[in-house]
TINUBA-622909 format. One record per residue (C-alpha): residue number from 1; x, y, z. Coordinates in nm, 2 decimals, padded with zeros to 4 digits. Layout:
BEGIN
<r><titi>NUM</titi><xx>X</xx><yy>Y</yy><zz>Z</zz></r>
...
//
This chain:
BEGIN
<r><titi>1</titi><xx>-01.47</xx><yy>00.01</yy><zz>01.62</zz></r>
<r><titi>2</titi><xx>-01.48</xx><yy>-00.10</yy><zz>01.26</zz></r>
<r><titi>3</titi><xx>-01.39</xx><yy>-00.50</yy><zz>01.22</zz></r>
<r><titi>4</titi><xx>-01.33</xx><yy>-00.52</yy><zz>00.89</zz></r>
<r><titi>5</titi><xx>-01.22</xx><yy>-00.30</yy><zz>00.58</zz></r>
<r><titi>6</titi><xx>-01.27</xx><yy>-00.55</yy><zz>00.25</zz></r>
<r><titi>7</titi><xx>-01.40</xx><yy>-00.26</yy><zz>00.10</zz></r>
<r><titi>8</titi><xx>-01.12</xx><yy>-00.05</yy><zz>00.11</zz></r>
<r><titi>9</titi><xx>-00.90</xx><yy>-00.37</yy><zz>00.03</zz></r>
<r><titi>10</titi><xx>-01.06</xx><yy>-00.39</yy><zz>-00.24</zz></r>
<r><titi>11</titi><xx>-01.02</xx><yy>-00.01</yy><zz>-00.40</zz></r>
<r><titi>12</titi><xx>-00.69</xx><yy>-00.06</yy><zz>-00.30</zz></r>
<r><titi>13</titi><xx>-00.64</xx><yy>-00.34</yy><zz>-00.50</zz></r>
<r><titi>14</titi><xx>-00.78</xx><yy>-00.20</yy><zz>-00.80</zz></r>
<r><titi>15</titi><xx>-00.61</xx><yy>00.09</yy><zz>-00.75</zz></r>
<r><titi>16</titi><xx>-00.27</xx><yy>-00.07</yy><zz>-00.76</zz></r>
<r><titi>17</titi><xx>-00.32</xx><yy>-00.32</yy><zz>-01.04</zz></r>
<r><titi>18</titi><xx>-00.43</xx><yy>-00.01</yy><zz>-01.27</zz></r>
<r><titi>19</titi><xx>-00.14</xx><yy>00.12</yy><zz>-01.21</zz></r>
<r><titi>20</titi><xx>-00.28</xx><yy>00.43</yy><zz>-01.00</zz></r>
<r><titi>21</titi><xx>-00.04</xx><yy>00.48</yy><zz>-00.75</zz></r>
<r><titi>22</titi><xx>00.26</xx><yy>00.68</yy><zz>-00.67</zz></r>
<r><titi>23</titi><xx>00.55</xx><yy>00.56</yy><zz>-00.35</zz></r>
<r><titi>24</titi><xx>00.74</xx><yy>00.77</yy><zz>-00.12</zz></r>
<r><titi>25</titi><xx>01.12</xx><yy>00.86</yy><zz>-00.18</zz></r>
<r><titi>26</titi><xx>01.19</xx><yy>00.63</yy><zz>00.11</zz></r>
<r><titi>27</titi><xx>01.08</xx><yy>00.34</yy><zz>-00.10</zz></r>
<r><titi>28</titi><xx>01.25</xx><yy>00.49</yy><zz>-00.43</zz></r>
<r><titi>29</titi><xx>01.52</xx><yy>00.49</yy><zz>-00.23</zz></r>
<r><titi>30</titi><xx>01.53</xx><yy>00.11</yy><zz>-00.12</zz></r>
<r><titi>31</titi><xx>01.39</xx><yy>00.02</yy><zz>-00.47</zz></r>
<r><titi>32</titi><xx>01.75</xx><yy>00.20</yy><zz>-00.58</zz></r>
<r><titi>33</titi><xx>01.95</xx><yy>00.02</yy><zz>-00.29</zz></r>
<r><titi>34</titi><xx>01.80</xx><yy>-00.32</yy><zz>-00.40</zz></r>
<r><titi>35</titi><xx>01.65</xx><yy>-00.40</yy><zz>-00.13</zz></r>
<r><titi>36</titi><xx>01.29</xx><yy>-00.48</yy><zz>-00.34</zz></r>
<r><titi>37</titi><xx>01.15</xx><yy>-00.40</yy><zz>-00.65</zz></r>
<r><titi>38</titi><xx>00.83</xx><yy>-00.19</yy><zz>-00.74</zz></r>
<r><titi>39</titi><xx>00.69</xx><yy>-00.56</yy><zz>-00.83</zz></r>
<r><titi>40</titi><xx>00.67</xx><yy>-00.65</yy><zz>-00.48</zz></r>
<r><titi>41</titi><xx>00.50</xx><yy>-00.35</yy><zz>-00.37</zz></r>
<r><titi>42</titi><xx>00.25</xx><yy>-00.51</yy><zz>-00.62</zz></r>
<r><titi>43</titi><xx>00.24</xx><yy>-00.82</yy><zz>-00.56</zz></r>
<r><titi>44</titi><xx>00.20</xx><yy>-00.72</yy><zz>-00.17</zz></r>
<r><titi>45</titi><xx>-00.17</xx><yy>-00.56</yy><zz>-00.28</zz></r>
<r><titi>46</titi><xx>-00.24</xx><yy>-00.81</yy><zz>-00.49</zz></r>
<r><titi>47</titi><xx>-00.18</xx><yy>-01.17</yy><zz>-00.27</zz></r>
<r><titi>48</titi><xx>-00.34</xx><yy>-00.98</yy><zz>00.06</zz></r>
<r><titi>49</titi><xx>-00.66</xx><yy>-01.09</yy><zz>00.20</zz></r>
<r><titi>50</titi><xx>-00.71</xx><yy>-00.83</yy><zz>00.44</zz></r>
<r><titi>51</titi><xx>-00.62</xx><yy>-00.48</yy><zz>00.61</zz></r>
<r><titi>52</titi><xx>-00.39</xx><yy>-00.58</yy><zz>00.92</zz></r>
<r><titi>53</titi><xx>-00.37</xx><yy>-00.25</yy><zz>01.07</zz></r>
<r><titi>54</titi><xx>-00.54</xx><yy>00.11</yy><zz>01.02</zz></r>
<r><titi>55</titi><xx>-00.45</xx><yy>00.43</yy><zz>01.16</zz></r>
<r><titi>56</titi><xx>-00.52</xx><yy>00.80</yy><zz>01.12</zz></r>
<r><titi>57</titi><xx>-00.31</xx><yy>00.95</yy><zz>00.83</zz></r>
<r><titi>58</titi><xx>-00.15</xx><yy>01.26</yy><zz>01.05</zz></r>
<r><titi>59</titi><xx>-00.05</xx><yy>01.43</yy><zz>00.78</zz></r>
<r><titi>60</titi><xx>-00.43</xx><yy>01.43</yy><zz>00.65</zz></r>
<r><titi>61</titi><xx>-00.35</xx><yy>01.38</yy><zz>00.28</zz></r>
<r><titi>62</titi><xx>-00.57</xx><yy>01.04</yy><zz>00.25</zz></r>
<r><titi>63</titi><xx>-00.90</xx><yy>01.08</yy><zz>00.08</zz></r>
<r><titi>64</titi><xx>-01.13</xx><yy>00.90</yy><zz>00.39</zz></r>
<r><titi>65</titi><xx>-00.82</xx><yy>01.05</yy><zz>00.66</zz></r>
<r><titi>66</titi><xx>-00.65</xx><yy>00.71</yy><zz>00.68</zz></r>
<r><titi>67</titi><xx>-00.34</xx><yy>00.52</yy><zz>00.61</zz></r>
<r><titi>68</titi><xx>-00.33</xx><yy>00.13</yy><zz>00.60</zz></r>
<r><titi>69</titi><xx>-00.10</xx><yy>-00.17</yy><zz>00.66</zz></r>
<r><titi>70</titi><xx>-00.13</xx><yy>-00.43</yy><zz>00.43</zz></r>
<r><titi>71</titi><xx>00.04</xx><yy>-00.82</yy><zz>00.45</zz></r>
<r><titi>72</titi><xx>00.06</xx><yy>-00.98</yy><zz>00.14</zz></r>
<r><titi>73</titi><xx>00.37</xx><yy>-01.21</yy><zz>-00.06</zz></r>
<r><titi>74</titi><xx>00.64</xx><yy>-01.02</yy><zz>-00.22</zz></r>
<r><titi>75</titi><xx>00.73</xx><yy>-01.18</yy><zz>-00.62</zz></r>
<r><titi>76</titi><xx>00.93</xx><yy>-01.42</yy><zz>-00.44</zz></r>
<r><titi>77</titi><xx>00.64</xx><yy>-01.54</yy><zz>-00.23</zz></r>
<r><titi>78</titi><xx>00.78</xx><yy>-01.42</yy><zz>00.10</zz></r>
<r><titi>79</titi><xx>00.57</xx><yy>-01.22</yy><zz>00.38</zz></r>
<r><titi>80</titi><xx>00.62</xx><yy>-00.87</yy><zz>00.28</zz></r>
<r><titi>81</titi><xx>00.42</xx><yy>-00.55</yy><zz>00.38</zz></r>
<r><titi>82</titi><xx>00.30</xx><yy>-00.22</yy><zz>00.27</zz></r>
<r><titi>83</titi><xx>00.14</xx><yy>00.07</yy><zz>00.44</zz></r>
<r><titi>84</titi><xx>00.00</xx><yy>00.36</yy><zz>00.24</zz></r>
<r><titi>85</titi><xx>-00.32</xx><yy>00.56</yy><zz>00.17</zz></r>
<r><titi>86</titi><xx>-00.60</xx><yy>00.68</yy><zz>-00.05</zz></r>
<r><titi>87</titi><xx>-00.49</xx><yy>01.00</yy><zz>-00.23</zz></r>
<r><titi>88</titi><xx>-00.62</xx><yy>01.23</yy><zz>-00.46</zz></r>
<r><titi>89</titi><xx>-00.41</xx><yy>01.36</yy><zz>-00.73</zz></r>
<r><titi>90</titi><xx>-00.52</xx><yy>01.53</yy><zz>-01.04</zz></r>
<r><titi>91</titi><xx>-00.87</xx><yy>01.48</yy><zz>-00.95</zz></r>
<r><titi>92</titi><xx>-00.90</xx><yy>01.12</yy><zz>-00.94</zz></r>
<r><titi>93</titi><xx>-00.80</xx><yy>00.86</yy><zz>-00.68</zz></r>
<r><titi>94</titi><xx>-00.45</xx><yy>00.69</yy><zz>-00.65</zz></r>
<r><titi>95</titi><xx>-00.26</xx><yy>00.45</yy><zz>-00.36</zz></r>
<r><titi>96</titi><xx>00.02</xx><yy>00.62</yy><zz>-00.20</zz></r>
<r><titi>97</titi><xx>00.26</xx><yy>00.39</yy><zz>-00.10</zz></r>
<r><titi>98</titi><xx>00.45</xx><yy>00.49</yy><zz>00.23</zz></r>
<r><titi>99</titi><xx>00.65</xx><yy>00.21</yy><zz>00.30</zz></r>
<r><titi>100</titi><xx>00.71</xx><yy>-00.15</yy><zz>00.25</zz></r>
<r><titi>101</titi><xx>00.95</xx><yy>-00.40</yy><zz>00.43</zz></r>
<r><titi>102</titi><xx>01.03</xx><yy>-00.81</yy><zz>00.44</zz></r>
<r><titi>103</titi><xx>00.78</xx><yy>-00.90</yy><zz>00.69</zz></r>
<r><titi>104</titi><xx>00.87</xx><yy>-01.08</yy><zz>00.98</zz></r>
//
């Protein structure tokens, strides 16, 4: 099994900071409630140093058939998660952001 996924940390990253990347209704939806802000979602990508958890994207919408967890610091510099995956949309890549939630 696969140790370590810097490289897709790192597209991920990129990704994000260009502004590629669309999120769920379910985050729209807490993003409405105020429960976070589309700047933590950013700041997640941004402050993590790793992939914490991988698993196969079910729905097989992700590019390389994945979906990823990722721990990282909201804008408030609190533990804060995302988990989301590599999609294409109008022919070039994008993150899809799943969900996010205050990490424990």
């Amino acid at each position: 099994m696969r140790q370590s996924w810097n490289e897709e940390l790192i597209v991920i990253k990129e990704l994000v900071m260009n502004g590629d990347y669309h999120y769920s209704s379910k985050i729209r939806e807490y993003v409405e409630e105020g429960w976070y802000q589309e700047d933590d979602l950013e700041q997640c990508i941004c402050t993590a140093t790793s992939i914490h958890k991988v698993e196969d994207d079910e729905l097989k919408a992700s590019v390389d058939g994945k979906k990823y967890t990722v721990l990282g610091r909201d804008s408030q510099g609190k533990p804060f998660y995302t988990c989301g995956k590599i999609i294409l949309s109008k022919d070039h890549r994008k993150y899809f952001f799943i969900t996010a939630h205050e990490s424990r």
